[in-house]
C-alpha positions, 0 to 999 in steps of 0.5 A: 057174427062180427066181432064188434058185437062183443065189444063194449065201454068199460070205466077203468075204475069198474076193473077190480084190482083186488078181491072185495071183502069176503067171498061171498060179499060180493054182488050178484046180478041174477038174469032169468033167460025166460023173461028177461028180468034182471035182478041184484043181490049179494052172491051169500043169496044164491042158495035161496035162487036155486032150487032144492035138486038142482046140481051144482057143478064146480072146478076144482083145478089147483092154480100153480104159482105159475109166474117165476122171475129171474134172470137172463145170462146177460143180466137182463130181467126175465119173467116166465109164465109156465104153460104146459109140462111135457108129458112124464117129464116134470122139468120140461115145460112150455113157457110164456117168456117176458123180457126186453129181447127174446132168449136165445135157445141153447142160453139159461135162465136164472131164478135163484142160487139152485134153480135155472133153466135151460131155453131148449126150444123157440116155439113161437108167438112168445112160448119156449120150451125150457128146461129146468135143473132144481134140487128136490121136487118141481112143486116145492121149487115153484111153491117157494119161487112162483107167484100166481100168475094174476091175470095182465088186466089187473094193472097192478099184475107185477105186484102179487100181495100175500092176499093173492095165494089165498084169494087167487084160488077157489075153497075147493081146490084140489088138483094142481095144473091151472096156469089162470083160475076158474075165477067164477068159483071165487065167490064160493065159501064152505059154509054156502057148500054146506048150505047147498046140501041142507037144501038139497042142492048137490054139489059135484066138481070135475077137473079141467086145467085152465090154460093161459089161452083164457086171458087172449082177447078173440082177433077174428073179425069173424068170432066163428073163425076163432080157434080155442087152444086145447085144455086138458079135462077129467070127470070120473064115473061117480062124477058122470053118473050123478050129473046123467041121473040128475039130466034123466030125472029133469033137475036143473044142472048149474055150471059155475064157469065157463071152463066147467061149462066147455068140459060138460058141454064137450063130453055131451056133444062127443059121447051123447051124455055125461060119463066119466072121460078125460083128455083135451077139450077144445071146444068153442061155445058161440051164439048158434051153440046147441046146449045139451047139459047146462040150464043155469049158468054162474059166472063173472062179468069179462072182457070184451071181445073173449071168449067167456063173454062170448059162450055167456051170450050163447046161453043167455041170448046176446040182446040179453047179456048186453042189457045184463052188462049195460046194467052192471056198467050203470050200477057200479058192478066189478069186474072180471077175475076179483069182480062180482058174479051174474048167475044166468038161470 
């Protein structure tokens, strides 16, 4: 499938810059696959869509501060985008660098008083491999320096406010690796977790690091030609066997993202079934994807051209996610990361 197909005319004004009021405060467009309706509502609504039994699967990645700024030896300004450690080596990582000329290996970079870092590595297409000198531990040093590292569409990505620690994160939170969010989790609040349980809806979460690749526009003409960059991925056995049970008794499973939906997806089309499993996932949903674990899917309102739009019209056909999108356009949606929600069932 050509590219082109992807794209679509979006009003600047319908980017969100910032969140909009609380969580689940936000819209809902809920598009039925089946028959093509397309309804609205308030995300606070989605416990009364779903159904008692359905599954809920949720990413509780931890987004690093991952955005430090600093110096050059030269004086000049500098902004790091931490991508990837390397392994059993907490001061070595793979970086996305910013700055007006490109560092010279061998040079260092300065964020403060007592943290710097070595350029130990040109590796390429903007990444570099730096070595860091701190006192204490790594997180504390990027928990006082780093920012989040908010996405390069919001116009207003060099300055993070206060709101964006809190907000730029999903309530349930908990393993630290993520350089971007799974940002269709934002609109979750611990009190609709709850209600979810009184309905007899079940919650489970699984873990995969999102990597800076979600923020890259697809280049192919071609979408097929595109290659996915590698993120790492855990599900632990209780995890596994509660979603293989719910497949084995026909409940609906509802992946919250597309990076929740790459890693159940990824493990069914490599083992033949949901189990507990870890490593790199790299798989790339496009329309002709055969989908073995998902029927619902709840996710934000992206970029033309990337790959999370892509995966939304594999699952939701594509004439159908452009008459989802055609709508959110003439209604005023938000979108993308701090913008409204559609839950594909």
């Amino acid at each position: 499938m050509e590219l082109k197909e992807f794209l679509y005319e979006l009003p600047r004004s319908l980017i969100a810059a910032d969140p909009a009021g609380e969580r689940s405060a936000s819209r809902l467009m809920v598009v039925d696959r089946r028959s093509g309706r397309i309804a609205h509502q308030n995300f606070s609504d989605l416990v009364s869509v779903l159904h008692p039994g359905d599954m809920i699967v949720l990413n509780d990645t931890r987004v690093l501060p991952a955005r430090l700024k600093g110096t050059k030896e030269t004086g000049g300004s500098v902004e790091v985008l931490l991508v990837e450690p390397f392994p059993n080596f907490s001061e070595l990582w793979i970086t996305l660098i910013d700055a007006s000329k490109k560092p010279r290996v061998g040079s260092r970079l300065y964020f403060s008083d007592a943290v710097s870092a070595e350029v130990i590595g040109d590796m390429g297409r903007g990444r570099f491999g730096l070595k860091f000198r701190y006192p204490g531990e790594f997180e504390d040093m990027i928990g006082q320096l780093g920012a989040p590292p908010i996405p390069p569409y919001i116009e207003r990505q060099r300055e993070v406010r206060s709101a964006d620690r809190e907000r730029y994160q999903t309530v349930y939170a908990k393993h630290p690796g993520s350089v971007a969010a799974p940002t269709a989790g934002f609109h979750f609040t611990r009190e609709m977790l709850d209600d979810f349980s009184k309905k007899g809806i079940e919650s489970v979460f699984l873990t995969l690091h999102v990597g800076p690749g979600t923020f890259r526009p697809v280049r192919e003409a071609v979408v097929e030609r595109h290659r996915m960059e590698g993120e790492w991925y855990r599900i632990d056995a209780p995890m596994g066997e509660k979603v293989q049970r719910a497949k084995g008794e026909g409940r609906r499973i509802i992946a919250v993202g597309s990076t929740t939906t790459r890693a159940l997806e990824w493990i069914a089309h490599k083992k033949g079934k949901i189990e507990a499993d870890e490593g790199i996932a790299r798989l790339y949903i496009h329309p002709g994807f055969s989908f073995r674990v998902i029927d619902g899917l709840i996710t934000n309102f992206h970029l033309p051209g990337s790959t999370p739009l892509i995966l939304v019209a594999a699952f939701a056909g594509l004439e159908l996610t452009r008459g989802a999108y055609k709508e959110a356009t003439r209604l005023n949606y938000r979108f993308y990361s701090y913008g409204d929600a559609m839950a594909v069932i």
